[in-house]
PDB file of N, CA, C and O in Angstrom:
ATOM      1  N   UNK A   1     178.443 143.956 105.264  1.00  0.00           N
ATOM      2  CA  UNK A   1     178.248 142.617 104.757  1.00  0.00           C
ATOM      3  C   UNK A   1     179.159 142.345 103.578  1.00  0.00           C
ATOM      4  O   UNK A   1     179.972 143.089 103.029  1.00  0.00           O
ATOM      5  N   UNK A   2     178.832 141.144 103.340  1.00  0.00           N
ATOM      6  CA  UNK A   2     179.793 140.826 101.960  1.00  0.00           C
ATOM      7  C   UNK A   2     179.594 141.276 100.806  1.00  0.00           C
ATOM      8  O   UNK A   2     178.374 141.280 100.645  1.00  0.00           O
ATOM      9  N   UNK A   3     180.207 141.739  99.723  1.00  0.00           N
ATOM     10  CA  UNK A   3     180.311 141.786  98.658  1.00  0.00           C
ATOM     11  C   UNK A   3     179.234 141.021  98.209  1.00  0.00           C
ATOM     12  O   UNK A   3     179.271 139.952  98.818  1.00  0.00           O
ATOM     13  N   UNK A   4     178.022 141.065  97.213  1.00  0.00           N
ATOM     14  CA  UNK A   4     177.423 140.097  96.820  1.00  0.00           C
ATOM     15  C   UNK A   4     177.369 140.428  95.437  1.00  0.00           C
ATOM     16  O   UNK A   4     176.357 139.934  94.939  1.00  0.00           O
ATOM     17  N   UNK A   5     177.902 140.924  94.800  1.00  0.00           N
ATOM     18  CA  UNK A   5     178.191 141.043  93.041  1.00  0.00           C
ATOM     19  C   UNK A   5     179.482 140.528  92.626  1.00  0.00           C
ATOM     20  O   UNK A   5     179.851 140.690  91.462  1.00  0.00           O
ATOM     21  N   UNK A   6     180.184 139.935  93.459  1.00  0.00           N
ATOM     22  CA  UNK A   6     181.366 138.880  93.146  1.00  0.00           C
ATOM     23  C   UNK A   6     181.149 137.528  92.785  1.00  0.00           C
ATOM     24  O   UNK A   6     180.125 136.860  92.928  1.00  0.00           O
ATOM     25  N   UNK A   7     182.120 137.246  92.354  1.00  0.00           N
ATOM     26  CA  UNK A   7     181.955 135.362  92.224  1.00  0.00           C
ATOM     27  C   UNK A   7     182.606 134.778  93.730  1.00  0.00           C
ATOM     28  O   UNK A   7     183.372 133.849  93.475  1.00  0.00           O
ATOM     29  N   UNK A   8     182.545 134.985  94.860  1.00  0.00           N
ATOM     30  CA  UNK A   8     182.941 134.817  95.985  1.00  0.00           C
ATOM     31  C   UNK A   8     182.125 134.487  97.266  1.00  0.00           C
ATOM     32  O   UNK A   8     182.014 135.284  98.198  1.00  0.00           O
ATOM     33  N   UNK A   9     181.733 133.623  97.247  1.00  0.00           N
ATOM     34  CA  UNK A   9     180.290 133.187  98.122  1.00  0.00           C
ATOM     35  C   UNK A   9     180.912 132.405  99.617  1.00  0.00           C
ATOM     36  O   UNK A   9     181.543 131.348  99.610  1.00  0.00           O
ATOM     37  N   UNK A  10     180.561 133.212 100.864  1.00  0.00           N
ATOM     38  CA  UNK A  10     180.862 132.044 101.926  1.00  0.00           C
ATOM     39  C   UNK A  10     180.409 130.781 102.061  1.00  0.00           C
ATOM     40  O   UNK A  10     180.937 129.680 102.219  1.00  0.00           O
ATOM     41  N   UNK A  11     178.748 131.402 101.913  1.00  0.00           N
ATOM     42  CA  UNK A  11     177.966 130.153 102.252  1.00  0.00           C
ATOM     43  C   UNK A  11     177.349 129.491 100.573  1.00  0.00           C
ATOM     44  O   UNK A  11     176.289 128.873 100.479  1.00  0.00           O
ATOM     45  N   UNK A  12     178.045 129.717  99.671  1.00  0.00           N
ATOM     46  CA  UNK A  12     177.482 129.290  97.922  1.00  0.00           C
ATOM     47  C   UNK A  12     176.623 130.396  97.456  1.00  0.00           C
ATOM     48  O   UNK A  12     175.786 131.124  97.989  1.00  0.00           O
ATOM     49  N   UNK A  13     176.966 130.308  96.647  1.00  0.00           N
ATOM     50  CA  UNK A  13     176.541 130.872  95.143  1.00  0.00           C
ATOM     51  C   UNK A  13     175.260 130.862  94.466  1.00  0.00           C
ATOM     52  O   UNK A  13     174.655 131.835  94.016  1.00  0.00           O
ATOM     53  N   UNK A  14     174.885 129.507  94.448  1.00  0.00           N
ATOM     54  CA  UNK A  14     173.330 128.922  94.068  1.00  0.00           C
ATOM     55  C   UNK A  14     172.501 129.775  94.178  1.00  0.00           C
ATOM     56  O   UNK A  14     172.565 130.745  94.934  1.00  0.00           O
ATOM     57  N   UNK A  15     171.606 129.494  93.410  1.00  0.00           N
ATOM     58  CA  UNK A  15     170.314 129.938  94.055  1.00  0.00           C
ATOM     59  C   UNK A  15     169.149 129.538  95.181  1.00  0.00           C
ATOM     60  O   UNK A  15     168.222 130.176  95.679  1.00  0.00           O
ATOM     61  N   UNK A  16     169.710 127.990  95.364  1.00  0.00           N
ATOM     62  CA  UNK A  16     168.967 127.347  96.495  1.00  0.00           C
ATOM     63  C   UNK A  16     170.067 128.176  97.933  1.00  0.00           C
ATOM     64  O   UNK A  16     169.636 128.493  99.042  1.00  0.00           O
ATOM     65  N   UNK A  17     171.355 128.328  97.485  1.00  0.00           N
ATOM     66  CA  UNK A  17     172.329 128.732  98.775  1.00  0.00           C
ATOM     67  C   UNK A  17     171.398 130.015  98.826  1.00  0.00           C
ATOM     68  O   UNK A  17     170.351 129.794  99.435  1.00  0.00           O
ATOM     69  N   UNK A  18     171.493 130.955  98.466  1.00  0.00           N
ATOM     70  CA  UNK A  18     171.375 132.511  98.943  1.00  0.00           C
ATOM     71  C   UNK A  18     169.497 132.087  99.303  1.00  0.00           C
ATOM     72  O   UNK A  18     168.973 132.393 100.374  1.00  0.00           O
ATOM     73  N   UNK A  19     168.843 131.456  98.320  1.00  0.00           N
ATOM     74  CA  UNK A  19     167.621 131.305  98.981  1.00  0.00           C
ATOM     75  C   UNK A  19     167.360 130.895 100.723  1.00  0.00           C
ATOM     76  O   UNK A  19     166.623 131.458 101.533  1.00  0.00           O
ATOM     77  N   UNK A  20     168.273 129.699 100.909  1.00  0.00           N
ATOM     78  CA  UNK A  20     168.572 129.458 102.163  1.00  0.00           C
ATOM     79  C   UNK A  20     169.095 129.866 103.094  1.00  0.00           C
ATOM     80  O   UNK A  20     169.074 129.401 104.233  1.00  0.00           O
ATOM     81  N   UNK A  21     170.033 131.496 102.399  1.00  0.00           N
ATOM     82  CA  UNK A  21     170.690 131.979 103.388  1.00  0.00           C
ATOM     83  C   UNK A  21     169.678 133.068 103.930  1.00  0.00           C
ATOM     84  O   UNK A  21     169.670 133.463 105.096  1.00  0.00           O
ATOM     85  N   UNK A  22     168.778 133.526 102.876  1.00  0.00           N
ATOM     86  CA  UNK A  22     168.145 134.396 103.368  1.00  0.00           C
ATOM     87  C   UNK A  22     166.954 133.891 104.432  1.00  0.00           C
ATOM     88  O   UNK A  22     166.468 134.558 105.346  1.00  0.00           O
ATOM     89  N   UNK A  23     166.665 132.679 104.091  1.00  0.00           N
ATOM     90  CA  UNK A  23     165.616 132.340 104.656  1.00  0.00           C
ATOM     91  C   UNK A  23     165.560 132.074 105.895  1.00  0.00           C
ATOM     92  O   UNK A  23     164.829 132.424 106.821  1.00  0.00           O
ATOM     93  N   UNK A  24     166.753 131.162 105.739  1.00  0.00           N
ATOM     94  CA  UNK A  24     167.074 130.717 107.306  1.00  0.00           C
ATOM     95  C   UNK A  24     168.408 131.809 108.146  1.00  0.00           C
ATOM     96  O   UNK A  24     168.969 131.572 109.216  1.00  0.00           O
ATOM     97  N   UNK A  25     168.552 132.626 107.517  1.00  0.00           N
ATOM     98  CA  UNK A  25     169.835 132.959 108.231  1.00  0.00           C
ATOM     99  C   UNK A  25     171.090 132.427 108.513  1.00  0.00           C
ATOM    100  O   UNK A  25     171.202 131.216 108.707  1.00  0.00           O
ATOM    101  N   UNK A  26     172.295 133.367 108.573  1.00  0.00           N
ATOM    102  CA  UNK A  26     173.426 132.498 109.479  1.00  0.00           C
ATOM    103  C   UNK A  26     174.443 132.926 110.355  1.00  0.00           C
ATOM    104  O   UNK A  26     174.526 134.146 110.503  1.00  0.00           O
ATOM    105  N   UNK A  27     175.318 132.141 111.034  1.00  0.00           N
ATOM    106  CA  UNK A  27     175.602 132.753 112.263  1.00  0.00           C
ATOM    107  C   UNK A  27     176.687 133.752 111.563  1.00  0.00           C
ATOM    108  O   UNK A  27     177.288 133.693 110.490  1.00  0.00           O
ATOM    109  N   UNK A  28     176.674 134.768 112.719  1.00  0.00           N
ATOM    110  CA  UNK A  28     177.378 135.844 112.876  1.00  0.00           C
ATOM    111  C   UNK A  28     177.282 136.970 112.354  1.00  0.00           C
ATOM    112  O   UNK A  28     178.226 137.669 111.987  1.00  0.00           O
ATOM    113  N   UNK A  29     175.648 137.332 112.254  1.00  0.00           N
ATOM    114  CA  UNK A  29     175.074 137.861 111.719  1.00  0.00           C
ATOM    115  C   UNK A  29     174.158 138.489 110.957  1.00  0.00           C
ATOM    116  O   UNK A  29     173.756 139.652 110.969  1.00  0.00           O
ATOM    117  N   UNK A  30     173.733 137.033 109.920  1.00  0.00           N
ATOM    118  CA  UNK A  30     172.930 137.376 108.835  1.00  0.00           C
ATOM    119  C   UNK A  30     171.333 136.865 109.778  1.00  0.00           C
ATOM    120  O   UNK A  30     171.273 135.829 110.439  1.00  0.00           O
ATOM    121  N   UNK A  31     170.639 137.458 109.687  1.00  0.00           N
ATOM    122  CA  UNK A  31     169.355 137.323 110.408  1.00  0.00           C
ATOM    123  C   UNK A  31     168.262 136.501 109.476  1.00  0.00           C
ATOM    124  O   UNK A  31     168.285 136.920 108.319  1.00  0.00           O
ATOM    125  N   UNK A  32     167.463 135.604 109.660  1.00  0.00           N
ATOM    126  CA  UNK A  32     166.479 135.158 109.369  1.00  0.00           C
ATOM    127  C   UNK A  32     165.119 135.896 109.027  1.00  0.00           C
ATOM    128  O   UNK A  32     164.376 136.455 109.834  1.00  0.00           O
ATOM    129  N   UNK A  33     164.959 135.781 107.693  1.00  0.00           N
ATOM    130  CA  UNK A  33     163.933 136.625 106.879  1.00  0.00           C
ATOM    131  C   UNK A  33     162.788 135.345 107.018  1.00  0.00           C
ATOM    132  O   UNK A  33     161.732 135.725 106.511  1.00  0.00           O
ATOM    133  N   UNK A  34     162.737 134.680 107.272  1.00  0.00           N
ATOM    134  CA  UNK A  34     161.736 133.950 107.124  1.00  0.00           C
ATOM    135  C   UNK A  34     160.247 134.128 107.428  1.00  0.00           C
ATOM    136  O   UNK A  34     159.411 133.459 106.820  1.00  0.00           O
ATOM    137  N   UNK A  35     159.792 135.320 108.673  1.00  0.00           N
ATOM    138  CA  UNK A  35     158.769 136.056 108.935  1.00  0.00           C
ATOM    139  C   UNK A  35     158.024 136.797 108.169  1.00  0.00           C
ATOM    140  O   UNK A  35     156.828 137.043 108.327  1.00  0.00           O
ATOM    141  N   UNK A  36     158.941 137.273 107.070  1.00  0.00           N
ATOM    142  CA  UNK A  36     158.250 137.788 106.243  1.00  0.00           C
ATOM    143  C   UNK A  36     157.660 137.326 105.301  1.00  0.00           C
ATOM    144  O   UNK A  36     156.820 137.855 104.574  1.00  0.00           O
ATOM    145  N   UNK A  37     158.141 136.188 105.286  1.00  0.00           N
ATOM    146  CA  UNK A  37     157.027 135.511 103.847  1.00  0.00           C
ATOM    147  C   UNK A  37     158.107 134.773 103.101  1.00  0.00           C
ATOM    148  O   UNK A  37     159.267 135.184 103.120  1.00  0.00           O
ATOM    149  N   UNK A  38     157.763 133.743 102.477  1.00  0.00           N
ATOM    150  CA  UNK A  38     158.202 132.830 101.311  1.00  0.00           C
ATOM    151  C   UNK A  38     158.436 133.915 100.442  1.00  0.00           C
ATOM    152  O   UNK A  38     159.612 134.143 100.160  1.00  0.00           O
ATOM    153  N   UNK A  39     157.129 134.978  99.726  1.00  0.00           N
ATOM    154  CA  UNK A  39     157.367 135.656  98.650  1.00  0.00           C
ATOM    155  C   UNK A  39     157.991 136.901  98.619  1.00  0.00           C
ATOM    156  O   UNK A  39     158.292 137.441  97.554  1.00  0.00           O
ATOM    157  N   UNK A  40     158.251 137.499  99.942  1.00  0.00           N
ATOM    158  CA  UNK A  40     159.668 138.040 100.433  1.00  0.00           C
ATOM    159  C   UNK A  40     160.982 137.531 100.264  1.00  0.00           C
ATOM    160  O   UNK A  40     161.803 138.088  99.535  1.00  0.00           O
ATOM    161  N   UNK A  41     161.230 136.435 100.945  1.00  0.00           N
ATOM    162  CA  UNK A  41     162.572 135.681 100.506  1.00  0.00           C
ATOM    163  C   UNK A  41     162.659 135.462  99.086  1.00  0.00           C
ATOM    164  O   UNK A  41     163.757 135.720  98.592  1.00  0.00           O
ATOM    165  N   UNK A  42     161.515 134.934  98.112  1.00  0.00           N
ATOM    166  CA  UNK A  42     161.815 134.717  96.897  1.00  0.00           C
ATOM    167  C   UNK A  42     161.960 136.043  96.073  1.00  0.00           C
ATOM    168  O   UNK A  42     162.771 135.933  95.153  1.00  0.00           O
ATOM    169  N   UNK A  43     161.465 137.062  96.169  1.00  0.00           N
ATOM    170  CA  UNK A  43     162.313 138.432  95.501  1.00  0.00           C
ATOM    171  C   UNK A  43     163.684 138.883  95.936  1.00  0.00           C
ATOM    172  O   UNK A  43     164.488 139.380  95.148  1.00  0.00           O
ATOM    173  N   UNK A  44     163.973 138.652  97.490  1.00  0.00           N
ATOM    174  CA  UNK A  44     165.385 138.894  97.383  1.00  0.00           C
ATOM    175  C   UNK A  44     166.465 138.178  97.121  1.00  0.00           C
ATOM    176  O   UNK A  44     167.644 138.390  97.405  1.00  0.00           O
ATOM    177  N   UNK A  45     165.827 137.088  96.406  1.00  0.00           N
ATOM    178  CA  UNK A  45     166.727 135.547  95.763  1.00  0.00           C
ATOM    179  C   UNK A  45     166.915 136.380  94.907  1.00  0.00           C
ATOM    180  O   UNK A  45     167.992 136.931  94.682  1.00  0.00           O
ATOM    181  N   UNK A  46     166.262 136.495  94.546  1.00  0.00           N
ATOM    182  CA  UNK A  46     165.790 136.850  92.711  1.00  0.00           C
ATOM    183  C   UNK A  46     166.863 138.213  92.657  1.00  0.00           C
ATOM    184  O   UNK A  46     167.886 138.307  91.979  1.00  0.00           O
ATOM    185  N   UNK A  47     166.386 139.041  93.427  1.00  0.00           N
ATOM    186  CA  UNK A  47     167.536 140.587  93.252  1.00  0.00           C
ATOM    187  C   UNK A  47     168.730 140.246  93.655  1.00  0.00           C
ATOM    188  O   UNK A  47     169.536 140.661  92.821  1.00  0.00           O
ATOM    189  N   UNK A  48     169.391 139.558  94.735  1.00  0.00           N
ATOM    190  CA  UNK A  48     170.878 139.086  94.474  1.00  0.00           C
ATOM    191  C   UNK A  48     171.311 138.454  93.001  1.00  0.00           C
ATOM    192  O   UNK A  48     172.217 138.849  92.268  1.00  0.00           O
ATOM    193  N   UNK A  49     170.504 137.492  92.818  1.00  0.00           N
ATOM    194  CA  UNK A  49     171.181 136.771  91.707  1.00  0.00           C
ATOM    195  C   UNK A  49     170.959 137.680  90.691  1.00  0.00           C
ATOM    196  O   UNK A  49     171.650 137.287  89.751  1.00  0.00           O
ATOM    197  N   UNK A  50     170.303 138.796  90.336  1.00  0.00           N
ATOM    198  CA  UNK A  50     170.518 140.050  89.506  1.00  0.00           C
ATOM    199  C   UNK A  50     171.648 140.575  89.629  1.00  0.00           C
ATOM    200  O   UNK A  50     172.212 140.541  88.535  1.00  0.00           O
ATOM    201  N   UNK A  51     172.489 141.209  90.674  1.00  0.00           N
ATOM    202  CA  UNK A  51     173.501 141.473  90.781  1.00  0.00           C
ATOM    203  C   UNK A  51     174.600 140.512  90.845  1.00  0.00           C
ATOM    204  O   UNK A  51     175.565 140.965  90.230  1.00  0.00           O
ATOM    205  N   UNK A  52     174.774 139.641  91.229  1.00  0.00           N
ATOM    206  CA  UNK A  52     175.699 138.532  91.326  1.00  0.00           C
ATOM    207  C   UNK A  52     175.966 138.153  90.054  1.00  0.00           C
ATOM    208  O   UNK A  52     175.208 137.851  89.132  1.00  0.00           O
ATOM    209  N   UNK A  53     178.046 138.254  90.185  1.00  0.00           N
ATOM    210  CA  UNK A  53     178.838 138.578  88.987  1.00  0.00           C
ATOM    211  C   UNK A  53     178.539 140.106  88.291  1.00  0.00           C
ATOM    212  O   UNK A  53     178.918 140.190  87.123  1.00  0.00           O
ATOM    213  N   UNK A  54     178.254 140.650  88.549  1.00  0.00           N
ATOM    214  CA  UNK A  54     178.161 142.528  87.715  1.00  0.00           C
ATOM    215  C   UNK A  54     179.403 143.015  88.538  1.00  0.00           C
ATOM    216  O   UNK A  54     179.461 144.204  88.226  1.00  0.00           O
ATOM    217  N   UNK A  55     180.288 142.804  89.292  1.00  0.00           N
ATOM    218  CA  UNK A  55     181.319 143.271  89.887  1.00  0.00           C
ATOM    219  C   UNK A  55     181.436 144.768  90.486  1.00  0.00           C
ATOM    220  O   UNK A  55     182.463 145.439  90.592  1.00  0.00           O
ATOM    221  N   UNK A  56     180.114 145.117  90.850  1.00  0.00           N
ATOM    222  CA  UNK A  56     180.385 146.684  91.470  1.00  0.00           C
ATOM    223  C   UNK A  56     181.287 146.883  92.280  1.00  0.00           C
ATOM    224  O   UNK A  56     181.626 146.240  93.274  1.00  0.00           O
ATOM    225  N   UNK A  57     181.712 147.882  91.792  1.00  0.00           N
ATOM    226  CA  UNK A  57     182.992 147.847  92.925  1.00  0.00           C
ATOM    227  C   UNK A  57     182.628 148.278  94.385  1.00  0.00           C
ATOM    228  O   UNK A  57     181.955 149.251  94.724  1.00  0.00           O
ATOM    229  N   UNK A  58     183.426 147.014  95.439  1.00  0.00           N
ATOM    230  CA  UNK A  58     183.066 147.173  96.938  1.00  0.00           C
ATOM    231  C   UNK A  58     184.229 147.023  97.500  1.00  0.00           C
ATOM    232  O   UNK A  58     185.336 147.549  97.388  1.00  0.00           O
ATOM    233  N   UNK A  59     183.579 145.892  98.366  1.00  0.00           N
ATOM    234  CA  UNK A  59     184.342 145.586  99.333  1.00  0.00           C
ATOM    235  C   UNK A  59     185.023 144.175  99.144  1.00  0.00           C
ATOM    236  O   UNK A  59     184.425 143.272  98.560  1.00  0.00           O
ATOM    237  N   UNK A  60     186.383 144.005  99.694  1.00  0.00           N
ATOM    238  CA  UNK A  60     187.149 142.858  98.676  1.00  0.00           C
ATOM    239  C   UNK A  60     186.425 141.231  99.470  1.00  0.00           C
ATOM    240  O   UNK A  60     185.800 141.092 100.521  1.00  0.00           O
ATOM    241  N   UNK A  61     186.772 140.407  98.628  1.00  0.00           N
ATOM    242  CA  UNK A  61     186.006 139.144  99.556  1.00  0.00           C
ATOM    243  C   UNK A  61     186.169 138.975 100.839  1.00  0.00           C
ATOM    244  O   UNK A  61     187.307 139.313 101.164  1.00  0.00           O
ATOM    245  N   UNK A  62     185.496 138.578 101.773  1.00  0.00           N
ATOM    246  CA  UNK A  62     185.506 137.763 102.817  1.00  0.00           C
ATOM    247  C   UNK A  62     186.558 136.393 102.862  1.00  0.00           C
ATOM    248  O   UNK A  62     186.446 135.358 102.206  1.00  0.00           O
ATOM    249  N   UNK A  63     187.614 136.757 103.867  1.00  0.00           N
ATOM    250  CA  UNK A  63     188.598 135.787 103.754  1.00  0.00           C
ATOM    251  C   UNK A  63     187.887 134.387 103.573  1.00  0.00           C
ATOM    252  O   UNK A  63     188.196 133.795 102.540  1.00  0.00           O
ATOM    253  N   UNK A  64     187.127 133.861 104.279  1.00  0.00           N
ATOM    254  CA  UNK A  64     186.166 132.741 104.104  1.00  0.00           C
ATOM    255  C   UNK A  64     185.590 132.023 103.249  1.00  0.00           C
ATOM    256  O   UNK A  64     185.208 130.854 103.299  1.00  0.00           O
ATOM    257  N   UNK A  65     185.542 132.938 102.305  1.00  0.00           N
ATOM    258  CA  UNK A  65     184.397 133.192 100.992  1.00  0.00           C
ATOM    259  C   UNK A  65     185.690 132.234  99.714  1.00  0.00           C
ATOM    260  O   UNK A  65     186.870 132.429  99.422  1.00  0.00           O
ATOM    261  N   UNK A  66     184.747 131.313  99.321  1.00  0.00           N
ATOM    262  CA  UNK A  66     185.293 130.669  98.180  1.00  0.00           C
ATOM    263  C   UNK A  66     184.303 131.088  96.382  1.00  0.00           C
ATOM    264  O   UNK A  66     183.149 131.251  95.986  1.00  0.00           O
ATOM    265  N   UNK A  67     185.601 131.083  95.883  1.00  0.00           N
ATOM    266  CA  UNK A  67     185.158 131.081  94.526  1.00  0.00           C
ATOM    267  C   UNK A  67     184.063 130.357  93.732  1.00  0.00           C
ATOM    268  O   UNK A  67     184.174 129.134  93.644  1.00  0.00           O
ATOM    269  N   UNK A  68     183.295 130.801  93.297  1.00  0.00           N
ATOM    270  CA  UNK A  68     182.058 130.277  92.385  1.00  0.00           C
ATOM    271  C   UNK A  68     182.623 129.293  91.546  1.00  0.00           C
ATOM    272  O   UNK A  68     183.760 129.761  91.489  1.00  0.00           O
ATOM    273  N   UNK A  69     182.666 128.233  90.826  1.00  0.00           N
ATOM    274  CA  UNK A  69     183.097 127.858  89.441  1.00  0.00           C
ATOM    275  C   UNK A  69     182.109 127.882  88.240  1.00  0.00           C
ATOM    276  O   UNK A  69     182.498 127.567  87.115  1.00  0.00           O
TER     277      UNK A  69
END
């Protein structure tokens, strides 16, 4: 998967984006957490945007993936 401690987001940056990405999923891959619960999705909002921007070193962006401002 992508890098998610970059400033480099396919689908945004936000916190409503990654909330939505987790929730609903998206194509080509990312699977829909939504079964598990609202208060499932809302801790792993919460732990991305903990890491997001700390720059661990990974994997380089996703050609796709645009810059945060």
């Amino acid at each position: 998967g992508p890098n998610l401690t970059d400033e480099y987001w396919i689908y945004g940056g936000s916190p409503m984006d990654i909330y939505t990405t987790i929730l609903e999923g998206r194509p080509g891959g990312m699977q829909s957490y939504k079964s598990k619960g609202l208060g499932f999705v809302q801790r792993v909002t919460a732990y991305v945007l903990s890491i997001k921007n700390t720059k661990i070193a990974g994997k380089p962006p996703e050609e796709n993936a645009k810059k945060e401002q």
